[in-house]
C-alpha positions in Angstrom: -2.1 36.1 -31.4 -4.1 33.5 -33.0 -4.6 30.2 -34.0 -5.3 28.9 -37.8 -5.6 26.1 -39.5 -4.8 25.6 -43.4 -6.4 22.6 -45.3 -5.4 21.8 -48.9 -8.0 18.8 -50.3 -10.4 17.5 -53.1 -7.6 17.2 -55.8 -4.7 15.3 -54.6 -2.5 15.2 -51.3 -4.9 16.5 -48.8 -3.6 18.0 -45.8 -3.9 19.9 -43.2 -1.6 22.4 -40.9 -1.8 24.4 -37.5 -0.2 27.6 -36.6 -0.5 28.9 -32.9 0.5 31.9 -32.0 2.9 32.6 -35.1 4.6 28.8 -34.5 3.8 26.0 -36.5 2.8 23.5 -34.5 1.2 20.6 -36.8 1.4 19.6 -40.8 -0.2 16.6 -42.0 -1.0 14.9 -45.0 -4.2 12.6 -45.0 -2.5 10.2 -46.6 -0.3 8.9 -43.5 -3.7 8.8 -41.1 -5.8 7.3 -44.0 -3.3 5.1 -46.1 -4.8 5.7 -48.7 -1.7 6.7 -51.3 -2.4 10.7 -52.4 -5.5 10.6 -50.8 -7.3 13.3 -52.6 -10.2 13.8 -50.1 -11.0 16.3 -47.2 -8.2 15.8 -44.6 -10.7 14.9 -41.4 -8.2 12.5 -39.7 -5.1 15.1 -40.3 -7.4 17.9 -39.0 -8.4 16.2 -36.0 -4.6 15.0 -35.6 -3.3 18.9 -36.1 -5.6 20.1 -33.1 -4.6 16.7 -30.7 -0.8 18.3 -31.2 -1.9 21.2 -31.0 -3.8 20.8 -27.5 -7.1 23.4 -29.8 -10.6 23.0 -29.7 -12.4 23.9 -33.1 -14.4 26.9 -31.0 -10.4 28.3 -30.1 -9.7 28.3 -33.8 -9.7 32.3 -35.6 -9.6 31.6 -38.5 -9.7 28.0 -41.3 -8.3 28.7 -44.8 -9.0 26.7 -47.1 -5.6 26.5 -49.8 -7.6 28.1 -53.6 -10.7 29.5 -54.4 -13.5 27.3 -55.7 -15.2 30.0 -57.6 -12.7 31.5 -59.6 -11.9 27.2 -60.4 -15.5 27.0 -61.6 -15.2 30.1 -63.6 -11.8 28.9 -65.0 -13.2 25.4 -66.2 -16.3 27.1 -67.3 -14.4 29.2 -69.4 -12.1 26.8 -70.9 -15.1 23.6 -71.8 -16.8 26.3 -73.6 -13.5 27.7 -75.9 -13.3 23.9 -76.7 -17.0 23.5 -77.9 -18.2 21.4 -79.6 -15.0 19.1 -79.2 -15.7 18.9 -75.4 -19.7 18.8 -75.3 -19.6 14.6 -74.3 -17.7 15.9 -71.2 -18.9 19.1 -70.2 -21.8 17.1 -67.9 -19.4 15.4 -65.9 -16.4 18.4 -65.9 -19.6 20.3 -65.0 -20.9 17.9 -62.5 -17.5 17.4 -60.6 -17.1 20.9 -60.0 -20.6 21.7 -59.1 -21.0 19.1 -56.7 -18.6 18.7 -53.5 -15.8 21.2 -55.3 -17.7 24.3 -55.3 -19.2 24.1 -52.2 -16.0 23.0 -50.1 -16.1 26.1 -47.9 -19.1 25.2 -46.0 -18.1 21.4 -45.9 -14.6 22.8 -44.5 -16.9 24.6 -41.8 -19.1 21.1 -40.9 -16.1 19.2 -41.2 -14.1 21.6 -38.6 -16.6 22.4 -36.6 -16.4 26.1 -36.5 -18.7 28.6 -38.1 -18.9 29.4 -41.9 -18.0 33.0 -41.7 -14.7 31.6 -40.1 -13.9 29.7 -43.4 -12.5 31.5 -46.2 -10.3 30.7 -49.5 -7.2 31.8 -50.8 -5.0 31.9 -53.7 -3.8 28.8 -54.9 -0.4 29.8 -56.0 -0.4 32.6 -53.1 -1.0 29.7 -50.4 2.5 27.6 -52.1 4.4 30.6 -52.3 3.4 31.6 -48.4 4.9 27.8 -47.7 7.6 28.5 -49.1 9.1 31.9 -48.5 7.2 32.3 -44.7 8.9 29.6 -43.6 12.0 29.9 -45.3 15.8 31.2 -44.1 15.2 34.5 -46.5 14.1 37.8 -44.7 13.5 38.6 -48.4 13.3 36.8 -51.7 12.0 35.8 -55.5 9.2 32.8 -55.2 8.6 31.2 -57.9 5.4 29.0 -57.8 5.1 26.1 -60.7 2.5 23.8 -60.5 -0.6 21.9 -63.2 -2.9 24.9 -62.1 -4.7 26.2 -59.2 -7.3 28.2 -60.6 -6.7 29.8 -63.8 -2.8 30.2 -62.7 -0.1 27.6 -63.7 2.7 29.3 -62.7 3.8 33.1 -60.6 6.4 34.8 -59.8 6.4 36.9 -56.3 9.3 39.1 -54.3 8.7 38.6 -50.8 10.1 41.1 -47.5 9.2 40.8 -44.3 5.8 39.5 -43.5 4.4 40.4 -47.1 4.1 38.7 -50.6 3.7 41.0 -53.9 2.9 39.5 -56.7 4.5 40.5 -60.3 3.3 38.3 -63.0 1.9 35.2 -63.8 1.0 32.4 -66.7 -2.5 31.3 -67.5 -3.9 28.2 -67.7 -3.3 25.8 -70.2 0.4 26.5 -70.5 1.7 24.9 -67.2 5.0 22.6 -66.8 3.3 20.9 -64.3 0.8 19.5 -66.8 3.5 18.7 -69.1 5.5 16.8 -67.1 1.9 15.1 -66.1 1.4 13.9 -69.5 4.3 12.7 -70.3 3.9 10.3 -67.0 1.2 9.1 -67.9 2.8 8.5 -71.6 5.3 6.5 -70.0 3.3 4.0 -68.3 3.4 5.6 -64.7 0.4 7.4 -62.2 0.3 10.3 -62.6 0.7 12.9 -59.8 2.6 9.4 -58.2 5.1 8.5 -61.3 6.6 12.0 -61.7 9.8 11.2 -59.8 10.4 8.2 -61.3 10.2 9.9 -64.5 12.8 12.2 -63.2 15.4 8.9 -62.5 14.5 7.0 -65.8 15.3 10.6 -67.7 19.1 10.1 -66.1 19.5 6.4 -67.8 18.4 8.2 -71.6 19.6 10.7 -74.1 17.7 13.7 -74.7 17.1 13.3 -78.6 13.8 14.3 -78.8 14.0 18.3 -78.6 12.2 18.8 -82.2 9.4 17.0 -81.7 9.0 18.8 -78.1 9.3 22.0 -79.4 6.1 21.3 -81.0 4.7 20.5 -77.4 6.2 23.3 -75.6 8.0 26.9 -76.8 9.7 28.6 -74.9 10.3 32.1 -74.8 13.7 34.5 -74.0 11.4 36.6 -71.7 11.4 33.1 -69.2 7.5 32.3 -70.6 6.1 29.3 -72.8 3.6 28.2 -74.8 2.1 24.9 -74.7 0.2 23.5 -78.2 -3.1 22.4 -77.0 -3.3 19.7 -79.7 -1.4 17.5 -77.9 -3.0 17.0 -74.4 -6.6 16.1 -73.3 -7.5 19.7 -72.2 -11.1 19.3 -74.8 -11.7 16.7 -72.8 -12.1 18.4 -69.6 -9.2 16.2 -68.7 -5.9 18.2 -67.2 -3.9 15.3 -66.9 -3.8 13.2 -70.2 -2.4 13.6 -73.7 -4.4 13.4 -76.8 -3.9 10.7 -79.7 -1.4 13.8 -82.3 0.7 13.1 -78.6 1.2 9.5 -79.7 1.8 10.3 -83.6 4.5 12.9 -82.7 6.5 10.4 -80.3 5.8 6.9 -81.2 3.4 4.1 -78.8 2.9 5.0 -75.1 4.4 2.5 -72.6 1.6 -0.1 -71.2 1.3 0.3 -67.5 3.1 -1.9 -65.4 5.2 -3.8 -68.4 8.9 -4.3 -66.4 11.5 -2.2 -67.7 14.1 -3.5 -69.6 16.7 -1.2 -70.9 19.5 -3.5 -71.0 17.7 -5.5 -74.2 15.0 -3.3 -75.0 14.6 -0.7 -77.8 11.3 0.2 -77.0 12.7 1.4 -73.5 15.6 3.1 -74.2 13.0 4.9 -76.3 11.1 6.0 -73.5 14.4 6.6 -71.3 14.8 9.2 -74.2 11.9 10.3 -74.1 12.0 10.8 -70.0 15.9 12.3 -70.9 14.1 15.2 -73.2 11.4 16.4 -70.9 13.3 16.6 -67.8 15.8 18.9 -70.3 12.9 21.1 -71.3 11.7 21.0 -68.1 14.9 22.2 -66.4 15.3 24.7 -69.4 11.8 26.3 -68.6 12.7 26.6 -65.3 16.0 28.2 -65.9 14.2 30.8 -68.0 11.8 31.5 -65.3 14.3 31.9 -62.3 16.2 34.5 -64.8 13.4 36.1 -65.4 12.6 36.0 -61.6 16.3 37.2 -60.7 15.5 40.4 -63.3 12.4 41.5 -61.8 14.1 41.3 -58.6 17.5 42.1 -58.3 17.1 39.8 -55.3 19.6 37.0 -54.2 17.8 34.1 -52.7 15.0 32.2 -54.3 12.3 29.8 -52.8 10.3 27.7 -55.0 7.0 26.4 -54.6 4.1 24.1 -56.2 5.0 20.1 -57.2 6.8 20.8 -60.1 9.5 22.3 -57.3 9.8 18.5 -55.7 11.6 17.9 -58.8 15.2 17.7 -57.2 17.2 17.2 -60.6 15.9 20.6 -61.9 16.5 22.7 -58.7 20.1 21.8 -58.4 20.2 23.4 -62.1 18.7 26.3 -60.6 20.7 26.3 -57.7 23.7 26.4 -59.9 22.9 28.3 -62.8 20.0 30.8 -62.3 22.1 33.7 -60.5 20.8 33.3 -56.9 23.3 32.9 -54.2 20.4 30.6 -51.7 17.1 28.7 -53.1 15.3 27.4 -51.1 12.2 24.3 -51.3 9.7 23.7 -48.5 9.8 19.9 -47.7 6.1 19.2 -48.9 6.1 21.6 -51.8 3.5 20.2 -53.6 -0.5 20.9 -53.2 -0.6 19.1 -49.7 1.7 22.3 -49.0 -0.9 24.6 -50.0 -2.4 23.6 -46.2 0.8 25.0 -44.4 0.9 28.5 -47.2 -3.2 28.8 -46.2 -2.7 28.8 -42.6 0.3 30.7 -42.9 -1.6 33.8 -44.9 -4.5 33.3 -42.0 -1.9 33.8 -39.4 -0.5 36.6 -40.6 -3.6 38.1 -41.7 -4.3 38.1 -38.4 -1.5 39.8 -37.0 0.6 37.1 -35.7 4.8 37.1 -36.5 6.1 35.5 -39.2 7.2 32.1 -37.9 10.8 30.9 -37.0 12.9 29.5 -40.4 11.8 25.6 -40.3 14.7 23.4 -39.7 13.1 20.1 -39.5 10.1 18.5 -40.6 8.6 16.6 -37.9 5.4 18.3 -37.7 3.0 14.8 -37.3 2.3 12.4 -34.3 4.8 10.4 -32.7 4.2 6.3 -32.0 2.9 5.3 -28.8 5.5 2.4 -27.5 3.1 1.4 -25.5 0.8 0.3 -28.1 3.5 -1.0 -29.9 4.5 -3.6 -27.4 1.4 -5.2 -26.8 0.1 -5.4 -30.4 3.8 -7.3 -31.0 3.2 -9.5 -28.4 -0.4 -10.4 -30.2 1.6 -10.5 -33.6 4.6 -12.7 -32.1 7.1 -10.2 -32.7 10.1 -9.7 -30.2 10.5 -6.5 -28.4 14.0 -5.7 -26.4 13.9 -2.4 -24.8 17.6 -0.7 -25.3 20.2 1.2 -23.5 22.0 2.4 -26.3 19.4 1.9 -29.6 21.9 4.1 -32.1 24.8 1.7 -31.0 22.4 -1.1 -31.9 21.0 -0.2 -34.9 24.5 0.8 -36.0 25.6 -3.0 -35.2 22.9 -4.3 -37.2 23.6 -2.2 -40.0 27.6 -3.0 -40.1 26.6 -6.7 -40.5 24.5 -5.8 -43.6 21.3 -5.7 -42.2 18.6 -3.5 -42.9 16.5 -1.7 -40.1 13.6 0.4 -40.2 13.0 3.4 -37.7 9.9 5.1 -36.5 10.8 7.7 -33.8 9.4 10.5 -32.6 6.9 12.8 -35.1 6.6 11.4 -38.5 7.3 13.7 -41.4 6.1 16.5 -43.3 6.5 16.2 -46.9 7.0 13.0 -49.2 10.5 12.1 -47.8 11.5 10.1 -45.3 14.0 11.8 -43.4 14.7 10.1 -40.3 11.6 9.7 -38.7 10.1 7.0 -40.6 13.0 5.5 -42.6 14.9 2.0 -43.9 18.6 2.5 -43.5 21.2 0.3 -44.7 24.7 0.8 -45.4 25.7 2.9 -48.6 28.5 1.2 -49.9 27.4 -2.5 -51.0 24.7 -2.7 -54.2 23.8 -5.7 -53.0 22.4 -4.7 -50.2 20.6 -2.0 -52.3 19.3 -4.5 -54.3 18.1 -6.8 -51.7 16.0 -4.2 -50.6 14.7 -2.7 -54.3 13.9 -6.4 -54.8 12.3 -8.0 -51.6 10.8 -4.8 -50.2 10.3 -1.7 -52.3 9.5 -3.8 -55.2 10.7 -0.3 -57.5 11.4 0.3 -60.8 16.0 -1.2 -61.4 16.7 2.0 -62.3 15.3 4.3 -59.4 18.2 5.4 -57.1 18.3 5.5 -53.4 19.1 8.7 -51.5 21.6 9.1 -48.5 21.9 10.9 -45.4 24.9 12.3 -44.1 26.1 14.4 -41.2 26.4 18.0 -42.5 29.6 18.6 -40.7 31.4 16.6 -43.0 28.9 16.7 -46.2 30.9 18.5 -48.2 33.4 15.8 -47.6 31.4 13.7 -49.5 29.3 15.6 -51.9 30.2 18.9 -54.0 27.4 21.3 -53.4 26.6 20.4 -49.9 25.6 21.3 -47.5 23.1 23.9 -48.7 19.6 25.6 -47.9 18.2 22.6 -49.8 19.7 19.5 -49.0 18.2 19.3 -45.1 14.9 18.3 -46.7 16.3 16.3 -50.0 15.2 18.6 -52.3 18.3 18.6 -54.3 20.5 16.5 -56.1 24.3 16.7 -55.5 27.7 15.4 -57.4 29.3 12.4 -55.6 33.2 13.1 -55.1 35.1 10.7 -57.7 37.0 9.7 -54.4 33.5 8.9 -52.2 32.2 6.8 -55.1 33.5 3.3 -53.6 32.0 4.2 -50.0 28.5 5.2 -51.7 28.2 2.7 -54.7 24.4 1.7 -53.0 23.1 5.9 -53.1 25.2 6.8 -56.5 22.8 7.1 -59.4 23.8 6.4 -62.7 24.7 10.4 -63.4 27.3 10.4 -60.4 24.3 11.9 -58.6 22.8 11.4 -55.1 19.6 13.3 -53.5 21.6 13.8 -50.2 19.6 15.0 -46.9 22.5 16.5 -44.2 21.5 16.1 -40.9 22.0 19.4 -38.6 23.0 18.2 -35.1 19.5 18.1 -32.9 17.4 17.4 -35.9 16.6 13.7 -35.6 18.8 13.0 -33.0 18.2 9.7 -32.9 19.3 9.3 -36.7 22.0 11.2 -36.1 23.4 9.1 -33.3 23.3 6.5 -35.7 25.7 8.2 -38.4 28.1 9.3 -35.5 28.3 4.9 -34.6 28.7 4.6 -38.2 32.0 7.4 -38.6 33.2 5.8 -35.7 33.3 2.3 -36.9 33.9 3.5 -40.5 34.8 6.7 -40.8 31.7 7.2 -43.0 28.8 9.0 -41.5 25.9 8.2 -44.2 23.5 5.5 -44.1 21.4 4.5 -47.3 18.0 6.0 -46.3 14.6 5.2 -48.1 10.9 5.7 -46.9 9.4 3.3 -44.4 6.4 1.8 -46.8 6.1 -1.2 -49.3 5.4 -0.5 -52.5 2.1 1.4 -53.3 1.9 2.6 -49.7 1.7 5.5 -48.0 5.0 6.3 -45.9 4.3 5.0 -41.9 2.7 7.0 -39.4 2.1 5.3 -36.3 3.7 2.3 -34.5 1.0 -0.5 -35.9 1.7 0.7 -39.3 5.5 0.2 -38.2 4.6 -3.1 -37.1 2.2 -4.2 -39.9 5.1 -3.0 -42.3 7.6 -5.3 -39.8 5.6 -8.7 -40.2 5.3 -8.1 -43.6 8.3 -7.5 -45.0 12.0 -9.1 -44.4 14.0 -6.3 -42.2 16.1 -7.6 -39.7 14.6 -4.9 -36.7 12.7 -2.1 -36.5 12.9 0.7 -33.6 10.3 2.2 -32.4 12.0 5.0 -30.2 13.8 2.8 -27.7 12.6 -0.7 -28.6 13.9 -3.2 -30.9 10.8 -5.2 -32.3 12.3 -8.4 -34.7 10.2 -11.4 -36.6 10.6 -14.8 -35.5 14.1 -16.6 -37.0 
């Protein structure tokens, strides 16, 4: 038995992860200790917070994975600025610089940073570490992954079969063809951040028409064998950028959007042109996709699939999958992007090492829980109320029937970019003006980014075609609202008769859940509109002064923090 810890960092979403003893015990993104939104750096808050849950000591640690390998990075960008000479000599100093400096030499910072020994540090694979998060942890004693992501190290994309306790890999696509990059670009096209904007990308693309498919077949071809081909004229890769589009990018589709403009769609041509645009790639997108998970289901013969890597977050896409690509059960880890690449590292450590392969995961409260104790006194500095419950579900619940909406931070915050009981806003799903009370006064989003509910999986299907499956406990799908539900959901229906449902298995959240049972009891409707605990720019809450901070700031009318009721003054 053992104990190791994974640590994804220096790109975007650091993280870190513990597994003890074949169990994991801890998964943390930076971001929620830091808040600082995606932030990119070595995760020495979330490492320290994975061994306090974790009751380790560096010295008891075996083994600390970091999530790729730095060397075979360098060698990759190495190999790519020079193919581009002389078109990418201005930037090969700072390319050069950036991955000379803190990049290469992460192992032995990993190592200073822990506090354990070097020769206890190694890398892995990037795309290995995803696809360990996603099939190791998964329902599936054997199954296709499918890893899509911008790149790790040369690798954009891979296909594995896993059995057991083992992954094989069976083939792979190269750097610079990558979906992930594609679907970057295009972000950043639109006017949003990139490795931020991607999702709202995803609910623009439902409000346009995708027109655009000869121009993108320029940009992207796809193959029958489930490859593609990206045309390097159009992106920034001679730049030593991975992210951006070049300027034939803007000749082929028109102006990119300015940053930050408000959308408009109702009166604007210029935005229904970029809804259009958004409509296109998500169709390519999903068509790549579906070519890969074919291919995936050939080389296989298998009948479940996980996915892996950020370009898997993309719920619209894996709902095609889900329906169309020939697997029976898919399956999406709840952080499947790179701050995932911490759980896969420790995961391959732990079983390097000899230890089981874990339980299936089943929740995703893997972080610290609030201290109530803390929370009192700092809302007695802040002159917040705080009422100490007998029956907080019932309460909430009460609040929530007269149109109110209430924020909850209970017990270990999430893994993963969604909130999913833990750290959430609720409100009612049935009246839009509640929904856009809260888009307008709180999240400050985008009009046309929908809202997601959660609903009691005993009666999902009630509800929602397609549910519940292997993918809607984390909200990694998307699912058809029944004609009949639409009146009870009009707040969480998206334009597309779409909703990215979460069920809730009894004993996960049960909290959350006792709120949904108050709610089918008063209205025979157990689904509350739930949406991440953060303003707008901000990371999701971790701990109860980030609770409270959020509280004072914004216009809820309560937040619990486990048994408490904390309100602002009338």
């Amino acid at each position: 038995m053992a104990a190791v810890l994974g640590i994804s960092g220096l790109y975007h979403d650091a993280a870190a992860a513990l597994i003890v003893d074949g169990v994991v015990v801890a998964a943390i993104q930076e971001e929620r200790l830091s808040r600082i939104k995606n932030d990119p750096s070595l995760p020495r808050r979330a490492v320290a917070a994975c061994l306090r849950r974790g009751g380790i000591r560096p010295e008891q640690l075996d083994a600390v994975v970091f999530y790729e390998n730095p060397f075979r990075k360098l060698e990759r960008v190495l190999v790519w600025l020079m193919r581009s000479y002389p078109a990418s000599a201005r930037h090969f100093p700072r390319a050069l610089s950036a991955q000379l400096g803190d990049k290469l030499w992460v192992l032995d910072q990993v190592a200073e940073l822990v506090g354990v020994a070097r020769a206890r540090v190694r890398g892995a694979s990037h795309h290995l570490s995803h696809a360990a998060s996603a099939f190791l942890v998964s329902p599936f004693t054997e199954a296709a992954i499918l890893t899509v992501d911008g790149v790790g190290e040369e690798v954009t994309t891979a296909l594995y079969r896993g059995r057991g306790g083992r992954i094989e890999p069976l083939l792979s696509l190269p750097y610079p063809h990558s979906l992930g990059l594609l679907y970057a670009a295009l972000t950043a096209y639109l006017g949003f951040e990139v490795n931020e904007g991607e999702h709202k990308v995803m609910g623009l693309s439902a409000l346009g028409t995708a027109r655009y498919r000869e121009p993108f077949e320029k940009l992207i071809e796809l193959h029958p064998d489930g490859s593609f081909e990206l045309s390097a004229r159009y992106f920034a890769y001679e730049a030593g950028g991975e992210l951006g589009y070049s300027p034939a990018l803007e000749r082929l589709l028109g102006p990119p959007r300015k940053p930050g403009s408000p959308w408009c769609l109702e009166t604007s041509a210029e935005d229904r042109r970029y809804a259009d645009v958004a409509a296109t790639l998500q169709q390519v997108t999903e068509d790549a996709l579906l070519g890969l998970a074919r291919r995936a289901q050939r080389e296989t013969g298998l009948s479940s699939l996980c996915l892996a890597g950020g370009v898997a977050l993309n719920a619209v896409a894996n709902h095609r999958l889900a329906r169309e690509a020939g697997f029976e059960r898919v399956f999406v880890q709840p952080a499947a992007g790179d701050a995932g690449g911490a759980l896969g590292a420790a995961l391959l450590g732990a079983m390097e090492a000899g230890d089981p392969r874990p339980a299936p995961m089943t929740h995703a409260a893997l972080g610290e829980s609030p201290s109530v104790d803390e929370a009192v006194a700092l809302a007695r500095h802040l002159g917040l109320s705080a009422e100490r419950l007998g029956a907080p579900a019932r309460r909430v619940a009460e609040l929530l029937l007269k149109d109110g909406i209430v924020g909850i931070c209970n017990g270990a915050f999430e893994w993963g970019p969604r909130a999913l009981g833990q750290r959430s806003l609720l409100a009612l799903p049935a009246r839009t003006e509640t929904r856009e009370r809260l888009n307008r006064l709180i999240k400050q989003r985008e009009p046309f980014r929908p809202f997601a509910p959660t609903v009691l999986e005993a009666r999902a299907a009630d509800f929602f075609a397609d549910a519940p499956s292997d993918l809607t406990p984390f909200m990694t799908t998307v699912c058809q609202v029944l004609p009949e539900a639409r009146a009870d959901l009009a707040a969480v229906t998206h334009v597309d008769g779409t909703a990215r449902v979460q069920t809730l298995a009894p004993g996960v959240a049960p909290l959350f859940g006792a709120v949904l049972a108050e709610l089918e009891r008063e209205t025979g409707v157990p689904i509350a509109l739930n949406t991440s605990l953060n303003g707008p720019g901000e990371p999701i809450v971790a701990h109860a002064q980030d609770a409270l901070g959020f509280l004072s700031a914004h216009a809820i009318d309560g937040l619990l923090i486990e048994d408490y009721l904390f309100r602002r003054p009338r």
